[in-house]
N, C-alpha and C positions, 0 to 999 in steps of 0.2 A: 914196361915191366912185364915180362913173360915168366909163368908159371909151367912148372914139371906136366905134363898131358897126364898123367894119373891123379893128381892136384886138381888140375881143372875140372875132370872129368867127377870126381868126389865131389867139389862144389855144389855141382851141377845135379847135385843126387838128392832124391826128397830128404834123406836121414841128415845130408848139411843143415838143411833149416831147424829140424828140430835139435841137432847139438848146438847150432848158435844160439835158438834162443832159450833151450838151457844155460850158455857161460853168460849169457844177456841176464836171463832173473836172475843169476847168483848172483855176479859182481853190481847188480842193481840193488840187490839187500842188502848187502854189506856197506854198499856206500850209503844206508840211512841211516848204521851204528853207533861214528861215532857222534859226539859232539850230544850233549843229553843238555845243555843251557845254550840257549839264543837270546842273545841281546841286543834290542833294538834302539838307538840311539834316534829322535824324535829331530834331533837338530842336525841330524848330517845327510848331505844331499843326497847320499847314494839311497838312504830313508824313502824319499819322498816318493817314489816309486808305491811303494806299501801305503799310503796314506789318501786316504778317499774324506773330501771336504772338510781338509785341515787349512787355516792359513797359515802362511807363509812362517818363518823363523822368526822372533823376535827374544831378544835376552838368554838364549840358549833353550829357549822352551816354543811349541807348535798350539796355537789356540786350539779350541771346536767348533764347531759348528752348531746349531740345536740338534742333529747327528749328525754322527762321520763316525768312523770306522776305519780299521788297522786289517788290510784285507793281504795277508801268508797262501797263497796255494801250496800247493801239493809238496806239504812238509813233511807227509808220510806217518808212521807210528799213530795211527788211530786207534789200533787195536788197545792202545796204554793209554793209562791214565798223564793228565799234564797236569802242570800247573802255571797260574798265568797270572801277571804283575802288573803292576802301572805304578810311575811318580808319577801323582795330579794333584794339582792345587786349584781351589774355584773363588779368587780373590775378587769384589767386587766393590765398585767407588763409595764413596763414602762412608761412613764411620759403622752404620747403623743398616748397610745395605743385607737386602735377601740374601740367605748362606744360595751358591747352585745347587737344585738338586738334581742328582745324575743318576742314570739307571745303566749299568751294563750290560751287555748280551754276548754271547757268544751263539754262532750261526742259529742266529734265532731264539733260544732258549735263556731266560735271564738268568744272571750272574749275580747279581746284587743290586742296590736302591739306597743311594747313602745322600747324604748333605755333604758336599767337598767344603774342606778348610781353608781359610785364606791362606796357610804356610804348605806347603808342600811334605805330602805324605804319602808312605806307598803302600800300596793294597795289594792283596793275594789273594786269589780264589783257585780252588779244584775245577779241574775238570774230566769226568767221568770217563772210562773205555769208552771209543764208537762214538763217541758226542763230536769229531771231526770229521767221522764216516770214512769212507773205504781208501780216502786221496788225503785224509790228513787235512784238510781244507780250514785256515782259522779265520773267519771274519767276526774279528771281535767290534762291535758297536757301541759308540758312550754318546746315549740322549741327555742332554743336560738345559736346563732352563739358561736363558742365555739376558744377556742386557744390551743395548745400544752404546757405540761408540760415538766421537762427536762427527765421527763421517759415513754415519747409519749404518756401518755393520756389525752385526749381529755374533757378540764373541759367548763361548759356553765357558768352557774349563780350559786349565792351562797344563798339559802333557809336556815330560822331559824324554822319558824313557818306559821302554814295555821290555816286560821278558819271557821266558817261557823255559821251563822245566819239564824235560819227559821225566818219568816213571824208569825202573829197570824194566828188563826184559826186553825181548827181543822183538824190535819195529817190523809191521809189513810197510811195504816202500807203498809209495803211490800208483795205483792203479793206472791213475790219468798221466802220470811222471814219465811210466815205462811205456805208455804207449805214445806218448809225445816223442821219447826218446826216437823208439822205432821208425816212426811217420820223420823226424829229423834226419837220420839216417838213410832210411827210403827216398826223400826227395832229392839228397845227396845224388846218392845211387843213381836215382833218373837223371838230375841235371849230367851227371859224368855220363851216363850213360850216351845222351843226346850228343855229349861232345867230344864221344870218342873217334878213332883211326878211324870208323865206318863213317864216320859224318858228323857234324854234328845236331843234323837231323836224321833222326834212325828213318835205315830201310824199310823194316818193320814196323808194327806196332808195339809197344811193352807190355807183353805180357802182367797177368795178376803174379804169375812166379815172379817174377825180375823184381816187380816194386817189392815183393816181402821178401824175397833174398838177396840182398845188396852183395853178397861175395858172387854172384856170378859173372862179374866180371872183374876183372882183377885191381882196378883202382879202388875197389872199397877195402881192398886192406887200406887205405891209408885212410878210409872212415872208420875201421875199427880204433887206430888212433886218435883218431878224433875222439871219437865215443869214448874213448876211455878216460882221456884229457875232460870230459863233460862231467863223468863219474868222479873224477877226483877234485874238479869246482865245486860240484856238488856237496862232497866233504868237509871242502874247506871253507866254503859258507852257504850254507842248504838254501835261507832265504833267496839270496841273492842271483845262486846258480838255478833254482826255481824259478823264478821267476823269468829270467833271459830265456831258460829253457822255451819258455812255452810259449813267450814273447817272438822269438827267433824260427822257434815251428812254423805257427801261425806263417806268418811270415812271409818264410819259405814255402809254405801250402798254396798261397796265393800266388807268390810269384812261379811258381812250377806249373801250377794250372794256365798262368796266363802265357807265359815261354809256350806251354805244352799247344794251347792255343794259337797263337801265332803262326807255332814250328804247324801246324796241322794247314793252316790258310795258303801258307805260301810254300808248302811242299810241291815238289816236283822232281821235273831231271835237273838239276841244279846239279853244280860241283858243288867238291869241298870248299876250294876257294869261293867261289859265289856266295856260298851257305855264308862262310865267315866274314865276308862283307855286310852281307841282309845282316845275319846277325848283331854287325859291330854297329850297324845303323841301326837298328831298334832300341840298343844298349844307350849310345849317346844321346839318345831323341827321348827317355826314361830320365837319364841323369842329367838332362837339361831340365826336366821341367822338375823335379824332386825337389831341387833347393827352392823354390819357387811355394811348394807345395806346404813348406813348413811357416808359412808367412800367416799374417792372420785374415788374406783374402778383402774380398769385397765386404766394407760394411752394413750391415743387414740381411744378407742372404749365409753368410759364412762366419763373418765375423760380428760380435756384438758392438754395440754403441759407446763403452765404456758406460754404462749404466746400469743399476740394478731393476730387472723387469726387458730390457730392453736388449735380452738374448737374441739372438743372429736365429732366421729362419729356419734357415739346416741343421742348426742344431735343437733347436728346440720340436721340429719335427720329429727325428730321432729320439729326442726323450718320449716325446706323446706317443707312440708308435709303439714302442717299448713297453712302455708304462698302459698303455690300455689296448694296444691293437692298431694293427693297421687299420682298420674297420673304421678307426675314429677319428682318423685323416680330417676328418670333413665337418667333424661334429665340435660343438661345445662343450669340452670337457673340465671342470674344476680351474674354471677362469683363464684356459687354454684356448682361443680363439682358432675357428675353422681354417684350413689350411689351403693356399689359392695354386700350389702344388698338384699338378695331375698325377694319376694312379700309379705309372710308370716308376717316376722318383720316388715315391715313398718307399720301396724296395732295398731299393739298397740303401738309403737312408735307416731303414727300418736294421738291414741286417746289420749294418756297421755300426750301429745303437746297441744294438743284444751284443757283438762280440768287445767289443768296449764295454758294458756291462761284466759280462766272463772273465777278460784279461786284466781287466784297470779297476774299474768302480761298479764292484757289486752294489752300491747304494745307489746307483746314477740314472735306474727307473721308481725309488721311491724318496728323495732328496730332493730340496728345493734346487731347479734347473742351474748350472754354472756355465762359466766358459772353458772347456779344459781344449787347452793347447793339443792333445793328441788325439781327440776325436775332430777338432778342426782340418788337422792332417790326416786322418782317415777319409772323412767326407769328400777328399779332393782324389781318393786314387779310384771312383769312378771313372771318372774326367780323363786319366793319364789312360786307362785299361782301355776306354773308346777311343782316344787316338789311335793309340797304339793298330789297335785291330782294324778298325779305318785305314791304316796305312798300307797293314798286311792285304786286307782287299783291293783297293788299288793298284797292289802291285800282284797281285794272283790276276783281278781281269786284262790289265793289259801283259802278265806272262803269258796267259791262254789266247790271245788274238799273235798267230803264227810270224806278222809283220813287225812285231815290237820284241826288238834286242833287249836281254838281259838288263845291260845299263841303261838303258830309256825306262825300263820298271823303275829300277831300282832308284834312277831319278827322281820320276817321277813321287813314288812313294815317299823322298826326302823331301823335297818341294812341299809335300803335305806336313809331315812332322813337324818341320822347323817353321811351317808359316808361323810368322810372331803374331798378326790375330788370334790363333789358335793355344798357345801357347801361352798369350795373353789373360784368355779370357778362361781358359779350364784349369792353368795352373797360378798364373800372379793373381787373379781375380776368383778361381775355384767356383765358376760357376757351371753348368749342368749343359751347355750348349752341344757338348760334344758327344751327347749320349741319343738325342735325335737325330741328331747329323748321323752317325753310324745307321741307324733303322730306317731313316732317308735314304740313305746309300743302299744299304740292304734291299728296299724293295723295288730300287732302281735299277742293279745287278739283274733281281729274280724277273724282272719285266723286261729286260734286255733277254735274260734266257727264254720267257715265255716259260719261266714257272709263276704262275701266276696265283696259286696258291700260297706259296711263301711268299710275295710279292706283297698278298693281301695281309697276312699275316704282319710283316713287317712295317705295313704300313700303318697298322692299326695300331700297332707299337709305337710309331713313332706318334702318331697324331695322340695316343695315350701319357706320351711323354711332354710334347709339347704344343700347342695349338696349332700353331703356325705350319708344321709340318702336313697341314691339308694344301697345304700351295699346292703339290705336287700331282693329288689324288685325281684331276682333271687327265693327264697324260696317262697315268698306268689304268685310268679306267677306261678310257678310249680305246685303248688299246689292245686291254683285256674284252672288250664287247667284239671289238673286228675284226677280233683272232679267236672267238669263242672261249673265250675263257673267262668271261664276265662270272658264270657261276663255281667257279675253283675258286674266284678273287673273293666276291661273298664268304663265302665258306670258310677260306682262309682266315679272315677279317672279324667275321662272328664268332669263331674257335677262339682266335687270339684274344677278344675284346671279352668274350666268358671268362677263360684264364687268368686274363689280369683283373678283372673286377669283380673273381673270384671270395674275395674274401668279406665285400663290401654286397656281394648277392645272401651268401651266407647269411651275416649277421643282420638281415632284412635293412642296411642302409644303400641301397642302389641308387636311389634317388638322390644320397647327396652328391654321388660322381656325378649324375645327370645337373643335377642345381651349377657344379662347379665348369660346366662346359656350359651353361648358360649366360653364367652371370661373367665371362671373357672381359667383355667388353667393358664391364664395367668398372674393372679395375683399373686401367689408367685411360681414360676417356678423353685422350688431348691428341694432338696435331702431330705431334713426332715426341714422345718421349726420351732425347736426348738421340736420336737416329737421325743420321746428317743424310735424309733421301730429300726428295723433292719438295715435300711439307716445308724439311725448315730451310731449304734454300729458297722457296721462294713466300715465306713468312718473313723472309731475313734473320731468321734464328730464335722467333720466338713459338719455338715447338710446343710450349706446353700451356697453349691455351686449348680452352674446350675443342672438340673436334664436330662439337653439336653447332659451332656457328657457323653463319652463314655466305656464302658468297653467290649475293642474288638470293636466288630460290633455293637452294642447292647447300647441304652442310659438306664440311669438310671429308668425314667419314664419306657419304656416297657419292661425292668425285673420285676420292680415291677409292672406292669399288665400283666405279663405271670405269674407269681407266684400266685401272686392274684387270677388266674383264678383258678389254679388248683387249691387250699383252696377252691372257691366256686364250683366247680367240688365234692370235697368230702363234703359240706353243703349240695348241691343236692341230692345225693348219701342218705348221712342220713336220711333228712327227707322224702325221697322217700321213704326208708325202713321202716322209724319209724315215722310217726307223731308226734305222743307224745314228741319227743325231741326235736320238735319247737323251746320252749323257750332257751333251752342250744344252739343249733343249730345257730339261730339268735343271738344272745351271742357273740358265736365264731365267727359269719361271721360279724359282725361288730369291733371284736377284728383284725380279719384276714385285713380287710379294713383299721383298723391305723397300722398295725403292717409293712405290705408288699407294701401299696402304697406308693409312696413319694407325695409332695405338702400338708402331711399331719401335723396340730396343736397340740401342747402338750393338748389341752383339747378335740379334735376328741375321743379319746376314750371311752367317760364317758358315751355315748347311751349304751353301753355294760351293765350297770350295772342295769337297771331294766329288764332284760329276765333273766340275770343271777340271781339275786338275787329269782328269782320262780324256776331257774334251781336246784340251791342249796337245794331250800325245798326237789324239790322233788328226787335230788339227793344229799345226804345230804353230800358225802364221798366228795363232790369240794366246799366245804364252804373254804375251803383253798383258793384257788384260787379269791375268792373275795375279802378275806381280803388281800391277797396278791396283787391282782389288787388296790386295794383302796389307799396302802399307797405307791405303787411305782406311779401310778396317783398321788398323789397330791404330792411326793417329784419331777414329772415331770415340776408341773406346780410351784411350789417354786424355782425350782434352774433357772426359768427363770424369776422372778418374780421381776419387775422392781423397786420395793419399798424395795425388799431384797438386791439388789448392791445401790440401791444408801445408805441405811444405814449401808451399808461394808464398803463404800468409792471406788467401783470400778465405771470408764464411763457405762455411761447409757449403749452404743451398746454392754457391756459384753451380754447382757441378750441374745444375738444372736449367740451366741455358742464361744466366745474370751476364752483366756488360765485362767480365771477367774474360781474357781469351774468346771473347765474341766473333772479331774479324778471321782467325784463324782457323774455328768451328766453322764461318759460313764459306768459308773457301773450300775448307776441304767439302763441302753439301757440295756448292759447286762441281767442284773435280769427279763426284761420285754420278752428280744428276750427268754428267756430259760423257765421262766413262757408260754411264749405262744408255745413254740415248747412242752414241757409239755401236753398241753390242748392240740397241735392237737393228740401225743399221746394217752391222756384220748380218744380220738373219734378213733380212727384210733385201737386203738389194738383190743375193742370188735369187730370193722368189720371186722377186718381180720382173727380173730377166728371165727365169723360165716360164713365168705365164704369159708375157711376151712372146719367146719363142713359139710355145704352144698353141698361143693366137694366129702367130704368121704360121703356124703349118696347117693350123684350120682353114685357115681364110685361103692357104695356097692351093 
C-alpha cells in the first residue's frame, strides 16, 4: 500500500498528530452518547466477566459472597448523575431463619443498609456527579450476612439482574478508555512496524514519534479501521466493549515488550528470511506452551487442593503481596503463614496480583482468598516469558561465536524451547524453574565475556530466585579472582542483592530474607525428594526418608556434600585449565548439584540444559547426552506427577515414592546415575590424558 509523497510527507509532520488526535477525542465522545440504560443480566455467561466473588448460576440467579462486587470500568459519563439497580432476594432455610442484612457500596461510599426479603425485590439508589470519577469506574459492593450450606459454603443473597441509568447531558468518555484506546493502537503500529518490507526486525530503533503517531507508516490506515470498528463495539455495548478493551491492551502491552525484547537479543545481520524463521520459531514454541498454561498446573504451588483454606502457594502469595506488601513475604500476617518463596519470585507474583486486582477483581486484595482460573493463568506467563528469552540468548551467543551457521543457532535455540522437561515443568506444571535458569544462564554468558559485574549481578539474582542456583557460584568466582575481577563481581552481586531486598530493608524486615535462606534445609530434610539422582537409585526408591540418618558415622546429607565437593573440585580444575569449556562445565556442575546432593526436586535439574545446549554446538560428539537428559528429566517429573495417579486410580501420596510405578521410577535413577557417571567420564578422561602427556614431557 503506497501513499501520494505529499501524503506521506504530511503524516510525517508534527501538525498530523495533533489532527489525529483531535478526530481520536471527538469520535471517542460521541461514542459514550448513546445508550443512557445498561443492563446486566447476572445469569448469562458473557456476565461473568463483571462479577468478582459470585458463585456460579443456579435457577437463573448468581449467589454472594459475605462480599462481592459488580466491578463496570471505564463506562465513562462521570461528570452525570446515574442511577443504579439490583433484583435481590435474601431467602434463608427454615421457617423462622435470620432476614440477610446487606449493605451496598458504590467505589467505596455506601449506598444503603436494608434487610433483603425472602421474594425477590428490586432496589434503586442515586448516584451523585463525580462519585465514578474521571474513567466512569462502577465497583458496586453487596456485604451481606451469609449462612452455611450442607457443603460448608458460605451463600449471602441471591442477584438476578443490575442496571444502570445515566442522567441527560452530555458524558466525558473515560480518560483511561481513550488512552487504552491510544496504547492499543500504538502497539499495533509497532508490531506492523517490526514486520514491515524493512524487516521484521527494524534497522532502527522506534522512535518516541512512531509509537504516538501510528500513521507514519502506512499500514496504520488499516488501524484506523480497526479503531473505528472498537468505537462502534463500544456503542453497541459499552460494558462489554470496556472491558475487552482494556483486557486486550494490557495484553498486547505485554506481548510487544516481550517480541520488542527478543527482537532486541537476537538482532543482528540476519536476513529477512532468517528474521522470519527465528520469528516463526519463537511464535510456535508460545503457542505450544499456552494451551498448556490454561490447565490448573501442579497441586499446591499453582493450583489448589479442591479445599477451602487449602489455596495453591502462588496464589495465595500474590494475594498477601497485594494485600499487605511485598515486605510481608516472610511474615505472619492475619493467619497467612510465612512464605518459603525467595525474594526474586514474589515480584512478579506480586505484580500479576495488583494487575489481576485492576482488570478482574478489585475485591481480590481485601476478600477472603479463592481460586480464580485467570490469575492461575497469569502466574504461569513468567515461566513462558524465561523460556522464551533463554532461547533468544542461546541463539545470540552461539550467532556471535564467527564458527556457528545461522541454522546451528537457530537449531540450537529449538532444541531448548521444545525440550518437553521444560515445557513440562513451566507450562503443564507452571512452576518457577525457568526463571533461575535464565539468571543462571545470564551470569554464565557475562563470565564467558569477562563482564564480571553483570556476571555478579545475575548471579545474585539467581541464587535470590532460587537456592540451588549457588552450584554454579564456585566457577564464575574463580574465575573472576584469576582474571581480576573478583571485585566488579562483589559489587555487582551486592548492588543486585540491595535492589531486590530493597523493599524488605525498607520496611526494617531484612532479617526475615536472611531467616528464609537459613532455614533451606529445613524444609524438605529427606534423601531425594522425588529426584531419581543417586540417593534414590541407590536407597532403591526410598527417597524420602530422613537425610539426617546414618550410614556408618556419616549422614546422608554430608556424603552427598563430600561428593559434591569433589565434582566441584574437578569443575574448578577444568575451567582453570580451559575457559572455553565454561558452558559444558557449568552444565555438569549444575547436573553434579541434583545428581549427588539430597533435599534435591525432580525438576532441580532443568538449569542444566541452557549451558549445555551451547556446550553441544560447540561440542557436537555430547548432543547425546541432551537428548538423553531431556527425556529421562521429564519421565522424572511424570512418574511423580499428581494428575498421572489420580487418573491410574492410585492415593494421591503415591507421587512420594509408594510401591506405585516403583520399578520404573528406580530405572530411570538408574539411567540418570550412569548418564551422569558417563559425563564426568566425557571431562575426566581428556584430563588425565593431558596430565599424562604433561608428565612425559616433564620427565623427557
Amino acid at each position: 500500500m503506497m501513499l501520494p509523497k505529499q501524503t506521506r510527507e504530511w503524516l510525517q509532520s508534527p501538525i498530523s498528530l495533533l489532527v489525529l488526535l483531535c478526530i481520536f477525542i471527538t469520535l471517542f465522545t460521541l461514542a459514550y452518547q448513546p445508550r443512557k440504560r445498561l443492563d446486566i443480566d447476572l445469569a448469562a455467561q458473557s456476565s461473568e466477566k463483571f462479577l468478582d466473588h459470585f458463585y456460579p448460576v443456579e435457577n437463573g440467579a448468581r449467589w454472594t459472597e459475605a462480599r462481592s462486587g459488580l466491578w463496570l470500568p471505564g463506562l465513562g459519563g462521570g461528570n452525570l448523575s446515574w442511577r443504579v439497580g439490583l433484583s435481590l432476594s435474601g431467602p434463608r432455610p427454615g421457617r423462622f431463619g435470620i432476614p440477610a442484612h446487606v449493605i451496598v457500596r458504590v467505589n467505596g461510599a455506601m449506598l444503603a443498609e436494608f434487610d433483603a426479603r425472602n421474594q425477590e425485590q428490586d432496589h434503586e439508589w442515586d448516584i451523585r456527579p463525580w462519585q465514578l470519577g474521571p474513567n466512569g469506574d462502577l465497583l458496586l459492593e453487596i456485604d451481606s450476612s451469609t449462612f452455611k450450606s450442607s457443603d460448608d459454603r458460605e451463600f449471602g443473597v441471591s442477584i438476578t439482574h443490575v442496571w444502570l441509568t445515566r442522567s441527560g447531558g452530555i458524558a466525558l468518555p473515560s480518560v483511561r478508555g481513550f488512552l487504552l484506546t491510544l496504547a492499543l493502537v500504538g502497539c499495533c503500529a509497532a508490531l506492523l512496524r517490526m514486520s514491515s518490507t524493512a524487516g521484521l526486525i527494524p534497522a532502527r530503533a522506534m522512535g518516541m514519534a512512531d509509537f504516538l503517531n501510528p500513521l507514519r507508516n502506512t499500514w496504520a490506515w488499516i488501524l484506523v479501521a480497526v479503531w473505528l470498528l472498537i468505537i462502534l463495539a463500544r456503542s453497541w455495548n459499552h460494558p462489554q466493549a470496556a472491558w475487552w478493551l482494556q483486557t486486550l491492551t494490557f495484553g498486547l502491552l505485554l506481548i510487544t515488550a516481550l517480541i520488542w525484547l527478543i527482537a532486541r537479543v537476537v538482532s543482528g545481520s540476519l536476513t529477512r528470511d532468517q528474521v522470519l524463521r527465528t520469528l516463526i520459531l519463537f511464535i510456535i514454541a508460545a503457542l505450544v506452551r499456552i494451551p498448556f498454561d490454561f490447565g490448573r498446573g501442579y497441586e499446591g504451588d499453582i493450583a489448589s487442593y479442591g479445599k477451602q483454606g487449602d489455596i495453591a502457594t502462588y496464589i495465595a502469595l500474590a494475594w498477601k503481596t497485594v494485600s499487605y506488601g511485598i515486605h510481608s513475604a516472610y511474615l505472619q500476617v492475619n493467619g497467612s503463614p510465612p512464605s518459603d518463596n525467595p525474594p526474586v519470585l514474589l515480584y512478579p507474583f506480586w505484580f500479576l496480583g495488583w494487575l489481576y486486582e485492576q482488570l478482574i477483581s478489585p475485591l481480590f486484595g481485601r476478600t477472603r482468598l479463592g481460586d480464580p482460573d485467570m490469575l492461575r493463568f497469569m502466574l504461569r506467563l513468567p515461566g513462558l516469558a524465561a523460556d522464551l528469552v533463554a532461547g533468544a540468548l542461546i541463539f545470540r551467543v552461539l550467532r556471535q561465536r564467527g564458527s556457528i551457521s545461522f541454522n546451528t543457532a537457530l537449531l540450537a535455540a529449538g532444541a531448548y524451547l521444545f525440550n518437553p522437561a521444560l515445557i513440562f515443568d513451566s507450562a503443564y506444571w507452571g512452576q518457577t524453574a525457568a526463571i533461575h535458569s535464565l539468571f543462571m544462564l545470564l551470569s554464565v554468558i557475562a563470565t564467558d565475556r569477562r563482564c564480571y559485574d553483570w556476571a555478579g549481578a545475575a548471579l545474585a539474582a539467581a541464587i535470590l530466585t532460587k537456592p540451588q542456583a549457588i552450584a554454579i557460584a564456585p566457577l564464575i568466582l574463580v574465575l573472576a579472582v584469576r582474571e581480576r575481577g573478583g571485585l566488579r563481581l562483589v559489587a555487582g552481586a551486592g548492588i543486585a542483592t540491595v535492589l531486590i531486598t530493597a523493599p524488605f530493608i525498607l520496611a526494617g524486615s531484612e532479617a526475615s530474607v536472611v531467616q528464609e535462606y537459613a532455614q533451606t534445609m529445613q524444609y524438605h530434610p529427606f534423601v531425594a525428594p522425588n529426584a531419581h539422582n543417586l540417593w534414590w537409585f541407590v536407597t532403591g526408591g526410598q527417597g524420602w526418608q530422613r537425610d539426617t540418618n546414618l550410614i556408618g558415622l556419616v549422614s546422608f546429607r554430608i556424603a552427598g556434600l563430600l561428593i559434591f565437593s569433589a565434582a566441584t573440585l574437578l569443575s574448578l580444575i577444568l575451567v582453570w585449565r580451559d575457559r572455553r569449556s565454561l558452558f559444558l562445565v557449568a552444565a555438569y556442575q549444575t547436573l553434579a548439584f541434583f545428581m549427588l546432593n539430597t533435599q534435591i526436586h525432580e525438576n532441580h535439574l532443568l538449569a542444566m540444559f541452557a549451558p549445555l545446549v551451547i556446550a553441544c554446538v560447540l561440542d557436537r560428539q555430547i548432543w547425546w547426552f541432551y537428548g538423553a537428559f531431556a527425556l529421562t528429566s521429564v519421565a522424572n517429573m511424570t512418574l511423580h506427577d499428581p494428575k498421572l495417579f489420580a487418573w491410574l486410580g492410585y492415593p494421591s501420596n503415591e507421587i512420594y515414592g509408594g510401591p506405585a510405578l516403583a520399578a520404573p521410577r528406580w530405572f530411570n535413577a538408574a539411567v540418570q546415575t550412569l548418564l551422569f557417571v558417563a559425563f564426568t567420564a566425557r571431562l575426566v578422561i581428556p584430563l588425565a590424558a593431558e596430565l599424562r602427556l604433561t608428565r612425559t614431557r616433564i620427565q623427557a
